[in-house]
Jmol script that loads the backbone (N, CA, C; Angstrom):
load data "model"
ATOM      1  N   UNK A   1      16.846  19.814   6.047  1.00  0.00           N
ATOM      2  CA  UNK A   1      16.590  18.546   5.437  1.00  0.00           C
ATOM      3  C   UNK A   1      15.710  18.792   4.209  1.00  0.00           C
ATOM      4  N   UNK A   2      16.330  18.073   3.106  1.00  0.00           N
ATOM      5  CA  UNK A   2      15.287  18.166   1.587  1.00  0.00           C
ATOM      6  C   UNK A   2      14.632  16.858   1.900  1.00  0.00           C
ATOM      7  N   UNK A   3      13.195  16.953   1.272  1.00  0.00           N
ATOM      8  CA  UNK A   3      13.175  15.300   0.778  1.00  0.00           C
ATOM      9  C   UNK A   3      13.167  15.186  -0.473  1.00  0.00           C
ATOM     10  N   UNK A   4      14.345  13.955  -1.010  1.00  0.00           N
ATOM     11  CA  UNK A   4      14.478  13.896  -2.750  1.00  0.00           C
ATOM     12  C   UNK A   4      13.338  13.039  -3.179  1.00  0.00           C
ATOM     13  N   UNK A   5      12.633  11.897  -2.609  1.00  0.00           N
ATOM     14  CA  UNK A   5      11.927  11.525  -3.612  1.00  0.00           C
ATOM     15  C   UNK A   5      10.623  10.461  -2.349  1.00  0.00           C
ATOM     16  N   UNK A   6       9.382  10.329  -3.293  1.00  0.00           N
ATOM     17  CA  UNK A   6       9.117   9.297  -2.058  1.00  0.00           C
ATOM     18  C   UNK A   6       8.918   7.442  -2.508  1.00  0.00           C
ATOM     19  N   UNK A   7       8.725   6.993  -2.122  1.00  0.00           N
ATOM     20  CA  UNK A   7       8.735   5.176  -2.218  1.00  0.00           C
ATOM     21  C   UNK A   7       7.712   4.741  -2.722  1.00  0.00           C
ATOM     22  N   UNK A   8       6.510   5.314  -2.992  1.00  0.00           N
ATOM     23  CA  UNK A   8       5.224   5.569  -3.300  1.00  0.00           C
ATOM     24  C   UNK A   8       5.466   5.051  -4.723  1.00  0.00           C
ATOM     25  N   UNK A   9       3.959   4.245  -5.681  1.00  0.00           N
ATOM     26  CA  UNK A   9       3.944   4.559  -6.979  1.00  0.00           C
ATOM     27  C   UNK A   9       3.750   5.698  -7.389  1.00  0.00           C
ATOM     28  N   UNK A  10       2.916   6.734  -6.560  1.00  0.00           N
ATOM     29  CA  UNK A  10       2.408   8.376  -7.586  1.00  0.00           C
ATOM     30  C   UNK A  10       3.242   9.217  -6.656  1.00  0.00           C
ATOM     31  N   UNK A  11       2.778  10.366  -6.701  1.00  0.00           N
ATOM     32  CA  UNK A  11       3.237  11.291  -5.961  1.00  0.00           C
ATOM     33  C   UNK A  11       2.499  11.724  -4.637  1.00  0.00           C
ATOM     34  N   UNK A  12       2.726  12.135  -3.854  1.00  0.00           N
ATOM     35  CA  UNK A  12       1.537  12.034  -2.345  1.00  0.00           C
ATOM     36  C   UNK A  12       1.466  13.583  -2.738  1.00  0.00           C
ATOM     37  N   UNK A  13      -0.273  13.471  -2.646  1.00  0.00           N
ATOM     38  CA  UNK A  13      -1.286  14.557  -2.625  1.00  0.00           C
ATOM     39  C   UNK A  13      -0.838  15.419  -1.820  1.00  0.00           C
ATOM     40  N   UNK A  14      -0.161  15.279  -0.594  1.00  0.00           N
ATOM     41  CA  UNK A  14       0.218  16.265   0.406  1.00  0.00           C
ATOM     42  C   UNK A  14       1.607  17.089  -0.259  1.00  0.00           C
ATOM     43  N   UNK A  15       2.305  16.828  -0.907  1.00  0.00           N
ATOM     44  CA  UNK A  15       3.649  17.138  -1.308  1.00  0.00           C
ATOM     45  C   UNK A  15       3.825  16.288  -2.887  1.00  0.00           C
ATOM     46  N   UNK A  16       2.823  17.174  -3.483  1.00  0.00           N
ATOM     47  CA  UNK A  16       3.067  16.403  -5.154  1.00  0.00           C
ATOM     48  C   UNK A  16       4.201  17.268  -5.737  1.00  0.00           C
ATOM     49  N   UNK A  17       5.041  18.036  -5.504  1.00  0.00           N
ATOM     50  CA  UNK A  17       6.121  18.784  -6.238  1.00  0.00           C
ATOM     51  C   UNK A  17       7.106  17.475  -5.887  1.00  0.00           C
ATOM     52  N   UNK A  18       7.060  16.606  -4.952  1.00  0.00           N
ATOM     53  CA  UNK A  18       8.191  16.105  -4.919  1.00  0.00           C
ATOM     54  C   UNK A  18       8.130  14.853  -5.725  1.00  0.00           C
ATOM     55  N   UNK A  19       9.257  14.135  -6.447  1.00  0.00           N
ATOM     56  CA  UNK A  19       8.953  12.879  -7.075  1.00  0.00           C
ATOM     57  C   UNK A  19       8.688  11.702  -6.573  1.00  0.00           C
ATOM     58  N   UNK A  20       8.692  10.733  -7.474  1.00  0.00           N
ATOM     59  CA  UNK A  20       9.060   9.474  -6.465  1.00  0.00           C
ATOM     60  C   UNK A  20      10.674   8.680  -7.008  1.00  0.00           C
ATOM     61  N   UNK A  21      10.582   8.036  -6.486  1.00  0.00           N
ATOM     62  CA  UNK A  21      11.829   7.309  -6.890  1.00  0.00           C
ATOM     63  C   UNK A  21      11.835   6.719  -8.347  1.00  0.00           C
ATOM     64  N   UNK A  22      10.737   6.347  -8.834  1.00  0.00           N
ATOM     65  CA  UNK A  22      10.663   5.856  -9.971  1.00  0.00           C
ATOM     66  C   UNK A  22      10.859   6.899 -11.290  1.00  0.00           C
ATOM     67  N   UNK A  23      10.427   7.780 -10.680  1.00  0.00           N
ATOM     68  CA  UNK A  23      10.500   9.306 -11.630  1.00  0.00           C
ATOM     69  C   UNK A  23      11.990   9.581 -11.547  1.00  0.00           C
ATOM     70  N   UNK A  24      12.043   9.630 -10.522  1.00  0.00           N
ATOM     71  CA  UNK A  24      13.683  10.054 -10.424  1.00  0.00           C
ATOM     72  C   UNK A  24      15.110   9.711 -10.769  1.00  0.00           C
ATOM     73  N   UNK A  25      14.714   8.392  -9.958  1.00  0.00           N
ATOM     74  CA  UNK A  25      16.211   7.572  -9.954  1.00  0.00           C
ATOM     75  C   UNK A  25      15.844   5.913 -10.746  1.00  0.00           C
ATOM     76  N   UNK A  26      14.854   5.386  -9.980  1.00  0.00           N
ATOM     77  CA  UNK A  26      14.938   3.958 -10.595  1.00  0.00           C
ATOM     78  C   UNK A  26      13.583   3.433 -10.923  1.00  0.00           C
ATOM     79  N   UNK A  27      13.290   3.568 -12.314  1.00  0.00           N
ATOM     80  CA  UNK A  27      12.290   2.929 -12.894  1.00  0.00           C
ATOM     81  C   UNK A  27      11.783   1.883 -12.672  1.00  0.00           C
ATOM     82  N   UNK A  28      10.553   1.907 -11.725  1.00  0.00           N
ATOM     83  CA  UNK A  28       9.709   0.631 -11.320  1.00  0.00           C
ATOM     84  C   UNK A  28      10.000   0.454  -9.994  1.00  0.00           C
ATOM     85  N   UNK A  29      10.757   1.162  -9.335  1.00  0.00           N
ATOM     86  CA  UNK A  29      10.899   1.177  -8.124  1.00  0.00           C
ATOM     87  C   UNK A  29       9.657   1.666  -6.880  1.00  0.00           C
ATOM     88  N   UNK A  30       9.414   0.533  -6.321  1.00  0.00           N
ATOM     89  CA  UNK A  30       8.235   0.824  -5.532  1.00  0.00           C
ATOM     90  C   UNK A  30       8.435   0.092  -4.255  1.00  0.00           C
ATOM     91  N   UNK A  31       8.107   1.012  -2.843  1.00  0.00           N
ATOM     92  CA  UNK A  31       8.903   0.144  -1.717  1.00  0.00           C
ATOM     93  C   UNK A  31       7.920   0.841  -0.578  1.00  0.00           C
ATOM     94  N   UNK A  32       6.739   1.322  -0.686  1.00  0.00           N
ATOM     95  CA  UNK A  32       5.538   1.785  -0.171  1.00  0.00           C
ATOM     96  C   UNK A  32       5.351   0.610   1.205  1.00  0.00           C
ATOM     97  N   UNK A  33       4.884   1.169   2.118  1.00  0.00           N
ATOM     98  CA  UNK A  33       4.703   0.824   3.049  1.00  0.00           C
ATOM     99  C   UNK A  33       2.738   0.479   3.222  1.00  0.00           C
ATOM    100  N   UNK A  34       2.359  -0.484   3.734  1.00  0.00           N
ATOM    101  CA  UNK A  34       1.090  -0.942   3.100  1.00  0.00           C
ATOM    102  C   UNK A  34       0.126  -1.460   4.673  1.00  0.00           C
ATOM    103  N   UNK A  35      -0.641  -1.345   4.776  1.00  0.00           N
ATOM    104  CA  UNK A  35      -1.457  -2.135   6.185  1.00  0.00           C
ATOM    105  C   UNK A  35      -2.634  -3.082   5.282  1.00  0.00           C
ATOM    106  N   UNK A  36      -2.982  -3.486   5.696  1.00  0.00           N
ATOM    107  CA  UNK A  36      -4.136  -4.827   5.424  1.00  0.00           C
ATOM    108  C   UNK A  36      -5.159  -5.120   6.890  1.00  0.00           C
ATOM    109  N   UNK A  37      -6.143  -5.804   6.242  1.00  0.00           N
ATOM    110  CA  UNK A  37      -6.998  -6.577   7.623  1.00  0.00           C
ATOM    111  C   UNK A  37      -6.822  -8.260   7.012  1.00  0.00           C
ATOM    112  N   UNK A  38      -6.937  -8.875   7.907  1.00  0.00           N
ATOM    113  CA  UNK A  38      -6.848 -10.216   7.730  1.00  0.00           C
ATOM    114  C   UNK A  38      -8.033 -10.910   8.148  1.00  0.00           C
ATOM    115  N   UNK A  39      -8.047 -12.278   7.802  1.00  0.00           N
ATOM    116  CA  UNK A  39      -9.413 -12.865   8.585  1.00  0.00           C
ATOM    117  C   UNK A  39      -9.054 -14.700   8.461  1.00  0.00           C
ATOM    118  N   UNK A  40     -10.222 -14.984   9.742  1.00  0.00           N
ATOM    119  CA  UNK A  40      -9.480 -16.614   9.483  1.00  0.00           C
ATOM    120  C   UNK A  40      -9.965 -17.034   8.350  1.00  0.00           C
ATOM    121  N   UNK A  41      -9.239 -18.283   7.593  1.00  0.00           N
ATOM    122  CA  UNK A  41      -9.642 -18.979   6.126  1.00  0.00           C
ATOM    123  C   UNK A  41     -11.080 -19.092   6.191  1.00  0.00           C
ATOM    124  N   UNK A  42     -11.665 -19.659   7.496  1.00  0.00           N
ATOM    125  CA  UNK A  42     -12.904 -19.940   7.087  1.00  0.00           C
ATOM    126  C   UNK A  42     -14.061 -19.076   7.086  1.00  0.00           C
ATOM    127  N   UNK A  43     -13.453 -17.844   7.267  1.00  0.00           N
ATOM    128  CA  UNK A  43     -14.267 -16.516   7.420  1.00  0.00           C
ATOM    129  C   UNK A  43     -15.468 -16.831   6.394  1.00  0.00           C
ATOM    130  N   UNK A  44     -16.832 -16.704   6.634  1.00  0.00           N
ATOM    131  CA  UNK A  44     -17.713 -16.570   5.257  1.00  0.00           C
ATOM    132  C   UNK A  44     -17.323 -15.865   4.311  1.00  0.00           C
ATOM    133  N   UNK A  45     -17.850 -15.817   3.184  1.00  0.00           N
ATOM    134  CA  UNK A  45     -17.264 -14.574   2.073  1.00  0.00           C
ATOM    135  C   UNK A  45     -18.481 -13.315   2.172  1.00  0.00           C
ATOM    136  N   UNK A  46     -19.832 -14.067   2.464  1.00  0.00           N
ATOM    137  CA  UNK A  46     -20.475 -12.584   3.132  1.00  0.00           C
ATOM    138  C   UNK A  46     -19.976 -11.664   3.846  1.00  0.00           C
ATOM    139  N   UNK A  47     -19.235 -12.223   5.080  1.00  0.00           N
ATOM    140  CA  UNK A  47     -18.823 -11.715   6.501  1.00  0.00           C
ATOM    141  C   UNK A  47     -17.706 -10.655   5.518  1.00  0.00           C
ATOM    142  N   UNK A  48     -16.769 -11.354   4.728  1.00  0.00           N
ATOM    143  CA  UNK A  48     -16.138 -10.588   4.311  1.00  0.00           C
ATOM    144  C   UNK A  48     -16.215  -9.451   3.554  1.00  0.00           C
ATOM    145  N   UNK A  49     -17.212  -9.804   2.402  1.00  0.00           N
ATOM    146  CA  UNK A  49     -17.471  -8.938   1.622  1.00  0.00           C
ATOM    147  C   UNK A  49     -18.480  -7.162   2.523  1.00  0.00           C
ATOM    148  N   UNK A  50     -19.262  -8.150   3.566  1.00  0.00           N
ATOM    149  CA  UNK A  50     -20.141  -6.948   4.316  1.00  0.00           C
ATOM    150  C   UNK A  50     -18.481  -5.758   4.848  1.00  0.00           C
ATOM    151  N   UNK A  51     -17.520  -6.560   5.501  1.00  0.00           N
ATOM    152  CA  UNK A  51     -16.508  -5.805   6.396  1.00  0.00           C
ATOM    153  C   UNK A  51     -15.549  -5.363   5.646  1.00  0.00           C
ATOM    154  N   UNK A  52     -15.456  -5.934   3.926  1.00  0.00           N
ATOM    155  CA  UNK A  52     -14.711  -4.887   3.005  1.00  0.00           C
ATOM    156  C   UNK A  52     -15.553  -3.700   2.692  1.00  0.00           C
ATOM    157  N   UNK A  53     -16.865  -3.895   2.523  1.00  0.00           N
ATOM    158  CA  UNK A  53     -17.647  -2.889   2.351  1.00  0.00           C
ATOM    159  C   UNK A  53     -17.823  -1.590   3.182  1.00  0.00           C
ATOM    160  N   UNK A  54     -17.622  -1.836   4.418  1.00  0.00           N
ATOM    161  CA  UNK A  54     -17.798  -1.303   5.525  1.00  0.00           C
ATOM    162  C   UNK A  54     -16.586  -0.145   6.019  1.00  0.00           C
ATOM    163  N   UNK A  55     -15.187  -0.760   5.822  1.00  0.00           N
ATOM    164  CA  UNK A  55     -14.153  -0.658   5.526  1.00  0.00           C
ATOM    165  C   UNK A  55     -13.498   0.313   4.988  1.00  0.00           C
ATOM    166  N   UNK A  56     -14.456  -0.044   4.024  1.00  0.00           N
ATOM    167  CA  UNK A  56     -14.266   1.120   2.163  1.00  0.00           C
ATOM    168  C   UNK A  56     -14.937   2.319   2.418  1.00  0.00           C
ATOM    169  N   UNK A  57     -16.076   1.913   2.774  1.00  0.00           N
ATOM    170  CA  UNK A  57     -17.154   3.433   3.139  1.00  0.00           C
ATOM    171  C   UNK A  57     -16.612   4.159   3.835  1.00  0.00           C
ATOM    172  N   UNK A  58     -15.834   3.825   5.076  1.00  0.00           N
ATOM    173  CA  UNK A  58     -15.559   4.911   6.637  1.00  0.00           C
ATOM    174  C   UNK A  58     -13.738   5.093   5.702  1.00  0.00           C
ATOM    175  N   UNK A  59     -13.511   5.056   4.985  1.00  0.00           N
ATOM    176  CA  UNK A  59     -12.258   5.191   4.104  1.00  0.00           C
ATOM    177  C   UNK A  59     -12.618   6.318   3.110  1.00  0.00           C
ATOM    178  N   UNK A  60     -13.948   6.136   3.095  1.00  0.00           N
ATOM    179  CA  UNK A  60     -14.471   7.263   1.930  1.00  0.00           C
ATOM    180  C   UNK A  60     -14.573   8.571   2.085  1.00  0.00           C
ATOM    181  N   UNK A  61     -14.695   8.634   3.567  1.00  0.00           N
ATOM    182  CA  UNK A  61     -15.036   9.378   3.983  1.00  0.00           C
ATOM    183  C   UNK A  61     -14.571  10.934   4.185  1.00  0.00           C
ATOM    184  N   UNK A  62     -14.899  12.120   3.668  1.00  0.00           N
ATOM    185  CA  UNK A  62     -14.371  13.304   3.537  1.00  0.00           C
ATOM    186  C   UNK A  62     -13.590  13.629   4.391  1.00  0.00           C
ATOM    187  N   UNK A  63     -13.854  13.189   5.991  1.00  0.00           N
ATOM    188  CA  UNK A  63     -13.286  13.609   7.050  1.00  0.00           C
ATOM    189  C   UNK A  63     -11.799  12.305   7.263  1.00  0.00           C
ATOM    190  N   UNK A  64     -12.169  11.516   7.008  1.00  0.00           N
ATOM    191  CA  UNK A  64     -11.136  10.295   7.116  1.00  0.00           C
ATOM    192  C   UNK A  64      -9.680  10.771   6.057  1.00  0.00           C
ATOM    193  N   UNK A  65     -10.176  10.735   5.043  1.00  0.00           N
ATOM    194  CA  UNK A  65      -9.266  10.870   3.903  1.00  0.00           C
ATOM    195  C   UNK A  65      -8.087  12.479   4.167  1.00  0.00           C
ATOM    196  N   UNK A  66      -9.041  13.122   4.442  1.00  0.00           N
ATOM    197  CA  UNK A  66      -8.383  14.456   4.897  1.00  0.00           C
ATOM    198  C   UNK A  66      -7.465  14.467   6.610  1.00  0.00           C
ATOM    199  N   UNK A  67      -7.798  13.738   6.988  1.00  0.00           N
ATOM    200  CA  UNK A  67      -7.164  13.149   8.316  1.00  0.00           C
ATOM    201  C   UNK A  67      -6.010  12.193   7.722  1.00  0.00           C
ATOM    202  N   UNK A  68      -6.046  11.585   7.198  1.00  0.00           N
ATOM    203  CA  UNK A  68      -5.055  10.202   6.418  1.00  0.00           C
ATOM    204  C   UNK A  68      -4.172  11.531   5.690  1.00  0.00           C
ATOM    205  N   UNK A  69      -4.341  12.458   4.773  1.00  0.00           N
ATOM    206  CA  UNK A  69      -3.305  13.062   3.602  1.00  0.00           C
ATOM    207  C   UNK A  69      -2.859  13.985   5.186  1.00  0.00           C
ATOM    208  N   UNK A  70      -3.318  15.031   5.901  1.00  0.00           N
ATOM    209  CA  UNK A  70      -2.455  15.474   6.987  1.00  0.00           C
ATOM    210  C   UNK A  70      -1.303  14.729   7.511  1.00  0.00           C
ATOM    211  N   UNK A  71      -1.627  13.420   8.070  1.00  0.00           N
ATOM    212  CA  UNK A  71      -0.931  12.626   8.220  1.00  0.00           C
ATOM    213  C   UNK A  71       0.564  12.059   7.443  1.00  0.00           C
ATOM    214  N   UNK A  72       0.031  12.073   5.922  1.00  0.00           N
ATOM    215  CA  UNK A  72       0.840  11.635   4.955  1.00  0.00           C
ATOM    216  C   UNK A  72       0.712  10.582   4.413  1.00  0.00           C
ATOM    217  N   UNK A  73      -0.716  10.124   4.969  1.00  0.00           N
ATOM    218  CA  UNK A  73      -0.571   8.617   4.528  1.00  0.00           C
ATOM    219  C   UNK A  73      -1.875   8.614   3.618  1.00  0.00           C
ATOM    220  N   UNK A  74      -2.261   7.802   2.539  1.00  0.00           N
ATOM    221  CA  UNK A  74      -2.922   8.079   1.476  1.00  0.00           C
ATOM    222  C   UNK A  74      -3.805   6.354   1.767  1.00  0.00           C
ATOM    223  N   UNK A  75      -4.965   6.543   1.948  1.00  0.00           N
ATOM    224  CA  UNK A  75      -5.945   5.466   1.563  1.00  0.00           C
ATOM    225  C   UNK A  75      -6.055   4.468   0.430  1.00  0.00           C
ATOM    226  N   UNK A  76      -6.163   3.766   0.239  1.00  0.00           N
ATOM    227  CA  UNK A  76      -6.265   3.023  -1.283  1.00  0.00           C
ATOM    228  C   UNK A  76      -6.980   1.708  -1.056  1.00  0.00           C
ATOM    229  N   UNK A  77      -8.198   1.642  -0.193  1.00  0.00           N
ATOM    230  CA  UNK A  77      -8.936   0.606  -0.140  1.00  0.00           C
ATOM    231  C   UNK A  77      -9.259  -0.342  -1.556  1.00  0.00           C
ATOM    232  N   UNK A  78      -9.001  -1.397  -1.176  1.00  0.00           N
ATOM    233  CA  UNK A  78      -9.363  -2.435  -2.648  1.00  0.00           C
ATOM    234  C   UNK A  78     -10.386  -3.511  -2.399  1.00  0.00           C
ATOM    235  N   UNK A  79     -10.796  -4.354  -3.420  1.00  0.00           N
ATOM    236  CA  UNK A  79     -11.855  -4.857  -3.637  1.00  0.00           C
ATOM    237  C   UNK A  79     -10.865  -6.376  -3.038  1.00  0.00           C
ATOM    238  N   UNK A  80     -11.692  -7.508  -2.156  1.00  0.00           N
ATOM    239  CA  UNK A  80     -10.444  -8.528  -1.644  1.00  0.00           C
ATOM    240  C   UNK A  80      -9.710  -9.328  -2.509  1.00  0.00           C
ATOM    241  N   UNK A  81     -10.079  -9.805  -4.192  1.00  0.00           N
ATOM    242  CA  UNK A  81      -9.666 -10.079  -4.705  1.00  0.00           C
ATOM    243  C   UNK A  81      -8.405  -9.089  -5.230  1.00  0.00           C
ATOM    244  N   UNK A  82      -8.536  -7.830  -5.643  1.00  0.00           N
ATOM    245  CA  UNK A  82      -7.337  -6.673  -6.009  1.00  0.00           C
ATOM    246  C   UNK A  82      -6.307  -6.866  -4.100  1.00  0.00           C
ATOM    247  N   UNK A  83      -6.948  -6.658  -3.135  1.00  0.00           N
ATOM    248  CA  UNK A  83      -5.816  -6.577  -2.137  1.00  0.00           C
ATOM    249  C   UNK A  83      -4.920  -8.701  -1.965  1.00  0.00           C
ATOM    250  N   UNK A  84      -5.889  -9.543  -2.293  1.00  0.00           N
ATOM    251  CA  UNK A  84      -5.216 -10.307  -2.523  1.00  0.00           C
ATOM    252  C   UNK A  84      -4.021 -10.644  -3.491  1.00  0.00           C
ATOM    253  N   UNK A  85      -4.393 -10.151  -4.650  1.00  0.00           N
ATOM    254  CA  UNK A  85      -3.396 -10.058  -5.992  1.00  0.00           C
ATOM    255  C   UNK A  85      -2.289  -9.039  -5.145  1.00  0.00           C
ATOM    256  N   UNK A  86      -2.260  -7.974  -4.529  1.00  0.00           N
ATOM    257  CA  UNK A  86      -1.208  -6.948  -4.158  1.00  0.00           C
ATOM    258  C   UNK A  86      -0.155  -7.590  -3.260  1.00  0.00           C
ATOM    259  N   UNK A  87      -1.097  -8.425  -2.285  1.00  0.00           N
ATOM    260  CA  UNK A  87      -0.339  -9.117  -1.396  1.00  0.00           C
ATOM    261  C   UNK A  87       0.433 -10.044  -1.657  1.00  0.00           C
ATOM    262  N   UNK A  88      -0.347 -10.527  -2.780  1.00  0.00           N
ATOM    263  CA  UNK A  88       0.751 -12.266  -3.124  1.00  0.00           C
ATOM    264  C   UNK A  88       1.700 -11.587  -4.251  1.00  0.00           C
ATOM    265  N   UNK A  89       1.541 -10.368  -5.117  1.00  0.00           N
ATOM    266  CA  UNK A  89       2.584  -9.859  -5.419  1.00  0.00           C
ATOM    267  C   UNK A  89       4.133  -9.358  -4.761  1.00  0.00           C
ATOM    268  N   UNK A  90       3.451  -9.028  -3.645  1.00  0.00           N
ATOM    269  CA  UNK A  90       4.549  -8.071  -2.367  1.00  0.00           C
ATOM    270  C   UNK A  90       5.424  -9.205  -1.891  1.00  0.00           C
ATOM    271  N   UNK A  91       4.470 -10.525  -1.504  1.00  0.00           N
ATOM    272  CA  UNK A  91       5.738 -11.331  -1.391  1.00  0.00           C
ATOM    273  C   UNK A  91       6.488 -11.511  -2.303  1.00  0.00           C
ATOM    274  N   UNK A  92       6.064 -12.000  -3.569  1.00  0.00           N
ATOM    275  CA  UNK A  92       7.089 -12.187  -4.663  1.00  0.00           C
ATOM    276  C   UNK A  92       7.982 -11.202  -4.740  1.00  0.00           C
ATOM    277  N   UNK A  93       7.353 -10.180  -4.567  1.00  0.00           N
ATOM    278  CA  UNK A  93       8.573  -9.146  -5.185  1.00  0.00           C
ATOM    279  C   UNK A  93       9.657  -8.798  -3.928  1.00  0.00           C
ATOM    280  N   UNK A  94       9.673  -9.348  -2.950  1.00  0.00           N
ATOM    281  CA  UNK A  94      10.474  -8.700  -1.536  1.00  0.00           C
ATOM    282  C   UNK A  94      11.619 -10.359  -1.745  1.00  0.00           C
ATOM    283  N   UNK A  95       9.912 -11.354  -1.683  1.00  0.00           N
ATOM    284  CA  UNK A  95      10.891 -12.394  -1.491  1.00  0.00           C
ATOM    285  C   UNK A  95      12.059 -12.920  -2.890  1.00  0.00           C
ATOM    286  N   UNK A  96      11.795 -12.011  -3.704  1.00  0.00           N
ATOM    287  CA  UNK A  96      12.856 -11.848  -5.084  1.00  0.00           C
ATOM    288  C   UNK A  96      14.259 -11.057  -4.708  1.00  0.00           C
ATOM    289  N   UNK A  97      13.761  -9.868  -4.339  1.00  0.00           N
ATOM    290  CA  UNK A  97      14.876  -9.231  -3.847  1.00  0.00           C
ATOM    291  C   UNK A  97      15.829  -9.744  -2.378  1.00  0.00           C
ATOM    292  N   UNK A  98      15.139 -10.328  -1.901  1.00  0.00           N
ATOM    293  CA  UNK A  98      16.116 -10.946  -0.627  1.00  0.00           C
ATOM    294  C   UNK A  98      16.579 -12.059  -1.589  1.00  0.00           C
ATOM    295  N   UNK A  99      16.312 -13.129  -1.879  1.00  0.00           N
ATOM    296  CA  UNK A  99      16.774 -14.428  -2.702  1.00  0.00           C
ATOM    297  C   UNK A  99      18.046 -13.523  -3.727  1.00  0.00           C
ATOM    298  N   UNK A 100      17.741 -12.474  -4.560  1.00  0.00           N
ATOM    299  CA  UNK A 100      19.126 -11.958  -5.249  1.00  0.00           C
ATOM    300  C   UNK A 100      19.676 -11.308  -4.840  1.00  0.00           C
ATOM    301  N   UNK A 101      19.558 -11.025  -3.131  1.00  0.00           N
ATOM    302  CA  UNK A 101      20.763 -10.173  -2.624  1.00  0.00           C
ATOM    303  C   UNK A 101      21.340 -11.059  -1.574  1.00  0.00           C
ATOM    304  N   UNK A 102      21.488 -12.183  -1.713  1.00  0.00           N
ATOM    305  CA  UNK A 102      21.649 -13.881  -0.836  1.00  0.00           C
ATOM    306  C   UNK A 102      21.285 -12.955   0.783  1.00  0.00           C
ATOM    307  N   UNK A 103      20.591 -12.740   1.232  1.00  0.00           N
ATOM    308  CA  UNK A 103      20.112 -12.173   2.413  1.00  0.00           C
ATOM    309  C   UNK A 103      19.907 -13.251   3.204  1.00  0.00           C
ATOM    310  N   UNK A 104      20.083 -13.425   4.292  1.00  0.00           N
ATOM    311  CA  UNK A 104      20.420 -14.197   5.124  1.00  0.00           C
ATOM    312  C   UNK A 104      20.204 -13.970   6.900  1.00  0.00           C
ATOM    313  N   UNK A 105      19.206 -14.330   7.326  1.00  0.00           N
ATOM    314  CA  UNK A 105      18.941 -13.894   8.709  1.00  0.00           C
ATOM    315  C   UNK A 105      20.486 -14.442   9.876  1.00  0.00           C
ATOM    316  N   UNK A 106      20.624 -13.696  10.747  1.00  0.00           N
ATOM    317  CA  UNK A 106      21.419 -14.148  11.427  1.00  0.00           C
ATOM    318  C   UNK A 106      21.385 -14.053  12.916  1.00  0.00           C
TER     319      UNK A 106
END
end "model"
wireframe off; spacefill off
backbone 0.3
color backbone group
């Protein structure tokens, strides 16, 4: 088995010889697989800001990060306003591509 390219915007630190799709085949193509934390609406914005903080640090971490690239999977903690903008992008952009490929649950 080769792998031709990955779904990623960059190239993964673990296997940077290989491209991504956007390099390769289709410009702007990005189809990355993503986790989040959530919280209820009325969460304080302290509460939040302390548990993005918190979050970010044990993410920082020499031993974490090197555990995450073994793995294959690459960290990219954001500030909640940047992971909000990502998120309400991701729908647009998924719920674009289902709407122009008439996708249809059944």
């Amino acid at each position: 088995m080769r792998i031709l390219a990955v779904v990623d915007a960059k190239r993964a630190q673990s296997a940077p010889q290989i491209p991504t799709v956007a390099e390769s085949a289709l410009p702007g193509f990005v189809a990355s697989g993503w986790v989040a934390m959530f919280a209820a609406a009325a969460t304080p914005p302290a509460v939040l800001d302390r548990w993005n903080a918190e979050v970010t640090a044990i993410l920082d971490l020499a031993e974490v990060r090197a555990g995450f690239v073994r793995a294959g999977i690459e960290a990219d903690p954001r500030t909640r306003q940047e992971a909000r903008e990502f998120h309400l992008g991701e729908i647009r952009k998924w719920g674009d591509a289902i709407r122009s490929a008439n996708i249809k649950v059944e």
